[in-house]
C-alpha positions in Angstrom: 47.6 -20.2 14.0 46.0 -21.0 10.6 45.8 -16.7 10.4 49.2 -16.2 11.1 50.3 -18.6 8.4 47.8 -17.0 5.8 49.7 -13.7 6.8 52.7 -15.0 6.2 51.6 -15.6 2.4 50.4 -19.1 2.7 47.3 -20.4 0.8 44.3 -21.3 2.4 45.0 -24.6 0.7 48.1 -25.2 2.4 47.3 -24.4 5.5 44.0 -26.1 5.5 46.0 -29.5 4.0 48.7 -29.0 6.8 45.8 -28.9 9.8 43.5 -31.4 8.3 41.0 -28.7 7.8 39.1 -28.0 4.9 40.6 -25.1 3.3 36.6 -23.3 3.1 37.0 -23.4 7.2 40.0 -21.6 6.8 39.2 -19.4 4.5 35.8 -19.2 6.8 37.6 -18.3 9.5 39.8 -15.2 7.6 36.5 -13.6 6.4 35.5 -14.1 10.0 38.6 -12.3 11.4 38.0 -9.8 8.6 34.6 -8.9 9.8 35.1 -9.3 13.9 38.7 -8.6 14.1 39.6 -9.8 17.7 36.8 -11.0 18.7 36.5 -13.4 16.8 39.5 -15.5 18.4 37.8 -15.7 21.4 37.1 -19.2 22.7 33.7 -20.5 22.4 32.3 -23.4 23.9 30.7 -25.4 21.1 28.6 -27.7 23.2 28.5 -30.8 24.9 28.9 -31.5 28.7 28.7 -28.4 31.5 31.8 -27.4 32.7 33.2 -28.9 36.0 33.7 -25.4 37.9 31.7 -22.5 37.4 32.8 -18.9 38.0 30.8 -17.9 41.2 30.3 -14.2 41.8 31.8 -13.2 45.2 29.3 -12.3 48.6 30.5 -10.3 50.7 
């Protein structure tokens, strides 16, 4: 969302202020976009417990 808004002409101050971000994250996160384009909005899991299901291939 904080990329849209940027596109739309906001300032990585504002948006950073609005989602209680520091506006060097946001502006961490353009550059990022920049560099990966969509893959870099793919979700990653940043830690902490395992997941409760796990994909499991299919046997046949």
């Amino acid at each position: 969302m904080a990329l849209y808004e940027i596109s739309e002409g906001k300032s990585a101050t504002r948006v950073g202020k609005q989602t209680r971000r520091n506006p060097q994250t946001v502006m961490s996160w353009v550059h990022r976009y920049n560099r990966e384009g969509l893959e870099a909005l793919k979700y990653q899991r940043s830690g902490g417990r395992t997941p409760f299901f796990r994909k499991q291939s299919k046997k046949l």
